[in-house]
C-alpha positions in Angstrom: -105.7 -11.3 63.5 -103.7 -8.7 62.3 -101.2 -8.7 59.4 -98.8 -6.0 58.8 -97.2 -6.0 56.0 -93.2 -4.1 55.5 -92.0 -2.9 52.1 -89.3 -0.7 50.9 -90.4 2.3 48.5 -87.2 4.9 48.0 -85.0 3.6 51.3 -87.9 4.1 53.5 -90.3 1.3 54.4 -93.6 1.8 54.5 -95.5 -0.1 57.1 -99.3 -1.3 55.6 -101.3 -2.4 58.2 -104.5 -4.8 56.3 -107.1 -5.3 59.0 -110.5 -5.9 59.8 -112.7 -2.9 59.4 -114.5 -1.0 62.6 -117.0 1.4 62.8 -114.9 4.1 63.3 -113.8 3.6 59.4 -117.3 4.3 58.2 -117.2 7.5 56.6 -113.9 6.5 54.8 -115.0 3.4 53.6 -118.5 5.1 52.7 -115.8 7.4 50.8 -114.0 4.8 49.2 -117.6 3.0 48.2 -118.4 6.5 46.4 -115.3 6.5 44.0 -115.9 2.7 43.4 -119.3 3.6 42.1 -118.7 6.3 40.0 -115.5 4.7 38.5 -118.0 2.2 37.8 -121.2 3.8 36.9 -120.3 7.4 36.4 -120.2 10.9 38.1 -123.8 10.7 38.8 -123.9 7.6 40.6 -124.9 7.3 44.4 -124.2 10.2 47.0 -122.0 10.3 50.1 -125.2 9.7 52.2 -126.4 6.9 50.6 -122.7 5.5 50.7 -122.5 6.2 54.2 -125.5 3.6 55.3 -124.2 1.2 52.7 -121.0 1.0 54.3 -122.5 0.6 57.6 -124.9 -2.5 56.6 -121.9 -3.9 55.0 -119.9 -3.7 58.3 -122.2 -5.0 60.4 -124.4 -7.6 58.0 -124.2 -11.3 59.1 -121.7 -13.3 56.7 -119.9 -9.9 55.3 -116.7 -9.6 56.5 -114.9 -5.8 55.4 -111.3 -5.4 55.6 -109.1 -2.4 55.3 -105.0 -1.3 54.4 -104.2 1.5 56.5 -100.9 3.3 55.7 -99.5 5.7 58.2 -103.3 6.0 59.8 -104.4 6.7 56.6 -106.9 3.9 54.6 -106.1 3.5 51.2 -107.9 0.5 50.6 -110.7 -2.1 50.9 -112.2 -5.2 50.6 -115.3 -7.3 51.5 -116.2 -10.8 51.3 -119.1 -12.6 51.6 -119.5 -16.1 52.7 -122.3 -17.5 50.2 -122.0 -20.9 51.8 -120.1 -23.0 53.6 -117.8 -23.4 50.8 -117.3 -20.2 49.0 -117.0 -16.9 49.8 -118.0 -14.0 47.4 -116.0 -10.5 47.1 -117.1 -7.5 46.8 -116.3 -3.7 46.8 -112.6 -3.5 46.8 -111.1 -0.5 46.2 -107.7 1.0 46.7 -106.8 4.6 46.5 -105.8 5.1 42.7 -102.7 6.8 43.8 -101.7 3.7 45.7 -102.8 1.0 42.5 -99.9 -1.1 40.8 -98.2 -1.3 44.8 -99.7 -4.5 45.6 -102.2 -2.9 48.2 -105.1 -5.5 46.7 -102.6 -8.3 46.4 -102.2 -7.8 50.2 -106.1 -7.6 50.4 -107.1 -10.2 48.6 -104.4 -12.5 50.7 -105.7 -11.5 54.0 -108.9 -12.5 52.7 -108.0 -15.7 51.4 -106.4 -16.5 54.8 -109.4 -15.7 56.5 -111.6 -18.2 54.6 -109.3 -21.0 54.6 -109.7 -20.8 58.2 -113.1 -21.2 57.9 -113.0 -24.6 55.5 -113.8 -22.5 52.2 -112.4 -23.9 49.6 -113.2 -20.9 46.3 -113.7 -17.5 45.8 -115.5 -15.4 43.4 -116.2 -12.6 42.2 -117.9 -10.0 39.7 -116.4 -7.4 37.7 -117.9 -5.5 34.8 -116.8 -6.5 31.1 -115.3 -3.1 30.3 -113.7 -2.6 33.6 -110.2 -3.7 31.6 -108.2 -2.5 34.8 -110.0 -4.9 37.2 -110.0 -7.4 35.0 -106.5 -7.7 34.5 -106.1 -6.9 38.5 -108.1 -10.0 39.5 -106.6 -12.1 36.0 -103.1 -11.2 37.8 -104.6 -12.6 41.2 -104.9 -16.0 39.3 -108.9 -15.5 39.1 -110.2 -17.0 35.8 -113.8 -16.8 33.8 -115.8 -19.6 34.6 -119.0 -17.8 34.1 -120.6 -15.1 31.6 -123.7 -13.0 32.6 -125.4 -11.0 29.6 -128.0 -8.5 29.2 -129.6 -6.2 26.7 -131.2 -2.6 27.7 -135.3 -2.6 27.0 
């Protein structure tokens, strides 16, 4: 099922499309992968390539399900979730375009996504994001996701 979504920017509406992803959206979401990464880990983090067959495992692994907003044929954004159990489904990897952030493009994600479990009987959704990621974590805070979990570590 499709959902496309109709908003009004500067008297023109803007028609979002958030689907599932297909495999002619690889090297774009292999793109979008890439920025995640660095944003998260730095310059030096990954390579196209490498991005590239991670995107394509993600596509087409049992119990991951990718999906995309696509705005005038152009994806700006992404979002995968993983069914963990029967119960609850994991995301992972969203990204959207950072000149596209703060216009509800992972609001629209995350919704689609939320849809799609419910249809499936899962009944939570969580989720990782890094402790100095101050951005995400008000993103997913805004989203109505809450703590309920605290992982530590110390570098050896």
């Amino acid at each position: 099922m499709k959902a496309i979504i109709f908003f009004k920017s500067l008297s023109n509406y803007i028609t979002m499309e958030i689907r599932r992803a297909k495999n002619s959206d690889l090297s774009r979401l292999a793109e979008m992968y890439l920025a995640l990464y660095r944003h998260i880990s730095g310059p030096a983090t990954s390579s196209l390539e490498s991005m590239n067959r991670y995107a394509n495992r993600k596509l087409h692994q049992k119990h991951h399900f990718t999906f995309v907003a696509e705005e005038n044929s152009e994806l700006i954004g992404a979002i995968t979730v993983r069914l963990l159990s029967k119960k609850r489904g994991h995301l992972i990897d969203a990204y959207v375009e950072p000149v596209q952030r703060r216009k509800g493009v992972l609001r629209k994600l995350e919704s689609r996504v939320r849809v799609f479990l419910k249809k499936r009987d899962v009944t939570s959704i969580t989720l990782e994001v890094q402790s100095d990621n101050v951005e995400g974590l008000s993103s997913w805070e805004s989203l109505g996701y809450m703590t309920y979990e605290v992982s530590m570590k110390k570098v050896i």
